[in-house]
N, C-alpha and C positions, 0 to 999 in steps of 0.2 A: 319225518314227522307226518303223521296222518290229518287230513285237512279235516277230518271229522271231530277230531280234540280240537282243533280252530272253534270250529261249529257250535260244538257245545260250551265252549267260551265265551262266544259271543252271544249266543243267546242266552244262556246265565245270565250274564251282564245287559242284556237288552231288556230279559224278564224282571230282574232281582230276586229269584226264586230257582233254587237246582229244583223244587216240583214241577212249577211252571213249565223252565225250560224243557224238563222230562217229559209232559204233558204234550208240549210243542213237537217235540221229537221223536214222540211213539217208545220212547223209552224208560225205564226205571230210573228212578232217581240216585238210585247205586248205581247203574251206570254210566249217569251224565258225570256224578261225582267221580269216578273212574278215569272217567278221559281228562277231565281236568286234572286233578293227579296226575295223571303222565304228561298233559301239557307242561304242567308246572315242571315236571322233573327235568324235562327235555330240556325247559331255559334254565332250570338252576334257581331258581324262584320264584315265592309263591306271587300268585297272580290274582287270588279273589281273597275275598274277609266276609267275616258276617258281620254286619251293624245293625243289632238287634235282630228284628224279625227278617229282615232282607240280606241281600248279598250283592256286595260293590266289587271294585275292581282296585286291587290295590296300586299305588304310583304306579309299579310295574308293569301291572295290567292294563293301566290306562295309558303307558305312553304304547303299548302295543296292539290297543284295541283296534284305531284305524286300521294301521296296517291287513293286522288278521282279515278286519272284513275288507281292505282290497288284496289280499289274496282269494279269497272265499269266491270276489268277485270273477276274478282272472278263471279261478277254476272252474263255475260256470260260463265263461267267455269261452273256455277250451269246450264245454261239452257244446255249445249251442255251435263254435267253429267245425265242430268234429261232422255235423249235419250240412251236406251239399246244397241244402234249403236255404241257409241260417250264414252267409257270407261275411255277415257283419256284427257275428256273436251276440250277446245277450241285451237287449235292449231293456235299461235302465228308465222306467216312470214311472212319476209324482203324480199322483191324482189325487185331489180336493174330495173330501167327503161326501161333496152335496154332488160330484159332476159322476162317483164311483157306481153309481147303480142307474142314473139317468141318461148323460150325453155320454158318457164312451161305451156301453156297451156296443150299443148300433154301429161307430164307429170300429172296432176292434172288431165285431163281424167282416164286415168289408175287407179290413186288411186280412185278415187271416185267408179268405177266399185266395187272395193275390198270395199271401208268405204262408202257406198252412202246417209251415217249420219253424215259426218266429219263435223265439227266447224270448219272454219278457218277465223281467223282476218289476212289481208293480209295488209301491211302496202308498200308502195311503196317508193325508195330513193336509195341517192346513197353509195356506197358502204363502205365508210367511216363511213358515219354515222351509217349504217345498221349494219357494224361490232361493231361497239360503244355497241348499242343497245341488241345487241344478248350475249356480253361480259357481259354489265349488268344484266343480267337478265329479260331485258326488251319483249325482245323475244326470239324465242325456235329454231328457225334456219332463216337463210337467203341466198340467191342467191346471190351472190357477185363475182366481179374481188380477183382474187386469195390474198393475203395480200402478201406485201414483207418482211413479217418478221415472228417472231418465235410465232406459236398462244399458249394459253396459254393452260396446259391440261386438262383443264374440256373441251377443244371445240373439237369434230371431224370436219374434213374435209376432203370432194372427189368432185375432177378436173369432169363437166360434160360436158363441150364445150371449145375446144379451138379454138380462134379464132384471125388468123395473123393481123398484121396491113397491110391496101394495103392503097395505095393513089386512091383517090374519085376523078374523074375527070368530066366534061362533054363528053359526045359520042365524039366529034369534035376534042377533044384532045387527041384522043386515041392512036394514030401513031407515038406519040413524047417521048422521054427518061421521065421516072418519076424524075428522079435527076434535069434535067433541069424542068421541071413543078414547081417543087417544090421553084425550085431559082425564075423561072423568072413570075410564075403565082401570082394573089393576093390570100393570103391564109386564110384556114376558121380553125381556132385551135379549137380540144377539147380542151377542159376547164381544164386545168395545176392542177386544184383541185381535178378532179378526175385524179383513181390510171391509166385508160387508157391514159387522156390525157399526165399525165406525163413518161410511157412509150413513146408516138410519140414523146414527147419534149425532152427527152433522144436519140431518134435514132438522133434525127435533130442537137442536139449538136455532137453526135457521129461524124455524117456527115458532121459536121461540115457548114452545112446548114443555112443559115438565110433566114425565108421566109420572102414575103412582107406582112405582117399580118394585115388583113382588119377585122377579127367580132372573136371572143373569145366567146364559148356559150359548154352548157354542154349537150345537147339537139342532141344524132344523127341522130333521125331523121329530125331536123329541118338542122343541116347540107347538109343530102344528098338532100333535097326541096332548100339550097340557091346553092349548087353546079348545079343542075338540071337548074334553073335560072340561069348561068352563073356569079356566084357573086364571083367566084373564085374554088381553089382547096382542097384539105382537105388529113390528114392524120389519119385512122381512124381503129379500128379492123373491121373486117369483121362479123358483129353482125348477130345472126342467123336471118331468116325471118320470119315475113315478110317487108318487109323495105313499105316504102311509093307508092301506085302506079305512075303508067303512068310517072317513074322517065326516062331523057335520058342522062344517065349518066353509066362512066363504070367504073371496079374495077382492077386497076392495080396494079400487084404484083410489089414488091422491090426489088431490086438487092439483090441477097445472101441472106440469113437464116434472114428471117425478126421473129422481137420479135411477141411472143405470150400473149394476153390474154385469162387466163384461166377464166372462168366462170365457177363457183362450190358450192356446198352449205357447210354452216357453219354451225353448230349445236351444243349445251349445250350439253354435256351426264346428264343424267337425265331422269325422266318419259318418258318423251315425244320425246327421243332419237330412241322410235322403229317408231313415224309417220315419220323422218327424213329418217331411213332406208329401212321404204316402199317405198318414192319416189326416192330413190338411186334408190331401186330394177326396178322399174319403167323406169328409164333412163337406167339401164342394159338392162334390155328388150326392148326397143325401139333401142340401137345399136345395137343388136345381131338380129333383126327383117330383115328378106332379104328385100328389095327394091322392091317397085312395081312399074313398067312403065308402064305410061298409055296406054291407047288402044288406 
């Protein structure tokens, strides 16, 4: 069996779409349908359906979707082993959307200096699911909001950014009490699903605060581009940078000890527990690194 009919399996089913998929894969949509056909023939059964405009994975397909993709996985574990650099195969990370273009690039500089052969499958999401995923065994560590609970002991974990909640206003409103912005502006909420948004939805009950709540989205940067647009106020961590440019918009601190989100990685102990500890090492060194002002 060719692990490329695997591939185009799985991303079918990951897309919903044999275009999509195709798109993803630099190939014709006749010949992602291709490979799936011969997957299907190989087991003897069809394995996707159309339901209406998409494409699911039929029983069949779904009791073999895991699998496929940890064979997928194993097969790049072979090519990252095949590399004298690459000891400990394909290194498996979860990063949070807000940490993907801010705290780890700097960090992933660093390591790569040290492993300039590392494997990494980077998978991007937020941090529920991420934790999900890294618990399972599905991946080897991940960037996530700190958990509010007790993690289990196979996982290490270290705090790499803490980052307060401030209210997100436009420039124009800069001058005015945040308590009142907050009552009397129309308000832009992180999204209660994630563990940040439900940190700001906890201070707002604390405060006992009702805002006038105009858009609900899980997206901070597309927050700070509707606040920018005047489309109201927002309550948000102070996520590292780099935020969106040419925003006109400012960052106002909260009355008294405002909550922290911690951003930190989560890790399996296991094999691959020492790539987790290099890029720890990695963020040691970059806080401990003195400041440079520019010239």
């Amino acid at each position: 069996m060719d692990t490329e009919f695997l591939q185009s399996f799985v991303m079918v089913i990951d897309c919903g779409s044999m275009a999509e998929a195709a798109r993803r894969l630099d190939l014709t949509p006749a010949a992602v349908a291709a490979r799936v056909k011969s997957l299907e023939e190989a087991m003897g059964t069809a394995l996707v359906k159309r339901a209406g405009r998409t494409v699911k994975a039929t029983e069949s397909g779904l009791r073999i979707l895991t699998h496929a993709r940890a064979v997928l996985r194993d097969v790049r574990n072979l090519q990252a082993l095949a590399n004298d650099d690459a000891p400990l195969g394909e290194w498996r990370l979860g990063v949070s959307a807000s940490s993907l273009t801010g705290l780890l690039p700097p960090l992933l500089r660093g390591l790569y200096r040290k492993h300039p052969k590392l494997a990494v499958y980077m998978e991007p999401g937020n941090s529920g699911t991420l934790y999900q995923r890294v618990t399972a065994g599905m991946l080897d560590a991940a960037i996530i909001v700190e958990p509010q609970f007790t993690l289990p002991k196979s996982c290490g974990w270290q705090v790499l950014v803490e980052e307060p909640l401030c209210l997100l206003a436009p420039r124009a409103l800069a001058g005015r009490d945040p308590l009142d912005l907050l009552a009397s502006e129309p308000f832009l909420r992180y999204d209660r699903s994630m563990w940040g948004g439900r940190m700001a939805d906890a201070w707002l009950r604390e405060h006992q605060i009702q805002p006038q709540e105009r858009i609900e989205i899980d997206a901070l940067n597309a927050i700070a581009v509707f606040v920018h647009h005047g489309l109201g106020v927002s309550l948000i961590p102070d996520w590292s940078p780099p935020w969106p440019e040419g925003l006109d918009v400012v960052r106002l601190p909260l009355p008294g000890t405002a909550p922290v989100r911690r951003m930190g990685l989560l890790w399996t102990e296991g094999p691959k527990a020492a790539l987790a500890r290099a890029l720890l090492a990695e963020a040691d060194a970059a806080t401990r690194a003195p400041a440079v002002n520019p010239a």
